[in-house]
C-alpha positions in Angstrom: 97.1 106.2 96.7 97.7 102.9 95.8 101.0 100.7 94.6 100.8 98.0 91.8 102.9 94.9 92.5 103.1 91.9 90.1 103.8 88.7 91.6 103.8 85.2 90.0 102.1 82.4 91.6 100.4 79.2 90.0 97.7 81.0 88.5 100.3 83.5 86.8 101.0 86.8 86.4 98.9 88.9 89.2 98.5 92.3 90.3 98.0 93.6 93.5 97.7 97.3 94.9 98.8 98.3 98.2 97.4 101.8 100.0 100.3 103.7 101.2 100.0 102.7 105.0 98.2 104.6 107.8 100.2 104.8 110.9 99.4 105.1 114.4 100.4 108.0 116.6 102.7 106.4 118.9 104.0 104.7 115.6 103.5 101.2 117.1 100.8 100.1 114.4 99.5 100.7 110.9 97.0 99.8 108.7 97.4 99.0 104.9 95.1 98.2 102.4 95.2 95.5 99.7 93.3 94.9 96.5 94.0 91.7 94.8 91.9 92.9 91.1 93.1 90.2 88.4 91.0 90.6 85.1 89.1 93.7 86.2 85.8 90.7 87.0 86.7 89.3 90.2 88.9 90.0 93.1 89.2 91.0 96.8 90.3 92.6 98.9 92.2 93.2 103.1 92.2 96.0 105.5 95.1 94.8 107.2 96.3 95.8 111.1 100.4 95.7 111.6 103.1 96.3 114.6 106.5 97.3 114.4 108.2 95.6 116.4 112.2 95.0 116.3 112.3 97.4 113.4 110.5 94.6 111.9 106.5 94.6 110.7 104.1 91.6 111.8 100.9 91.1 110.4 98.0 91.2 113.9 95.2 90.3 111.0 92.7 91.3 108.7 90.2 93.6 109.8 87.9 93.4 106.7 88.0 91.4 103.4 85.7 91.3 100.5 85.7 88.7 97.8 83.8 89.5 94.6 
């Protein structure tokens, strides 16, 4: 399942969906996905690793990205 957000940069109006996170066992990581999709021709897209810590998420990095 994934979550539009708009956000408004230089280039204008974008979209971007974000997966519904997938969270570790010991609840110490997760994994999100994002698809950056702005005229329905080009985009990408980021499998991104996270950690909680301090109540607080930090992005580790990017475990896969396409561009198209």
């Amino acid at each position: 399942m994934l979550n539009t957000i708009f956000l408004l940069n230089q280039r204008g109006l974008i979209n971007i969906d974000i997966q519904i996170p997938l969270i570790s066992r010991n609840k110490n990581y997760a994994i999100i996905y994002e698809l950056d999709n702005p005229n329905g021709l080009s985009g990408g897209g980021n499998l991104i690793l996270l950690k909680f810590e301090n109540n607080k998420c930090k992005k580790i990095g990017i475990l896969y990205n396409w561009i198209a």
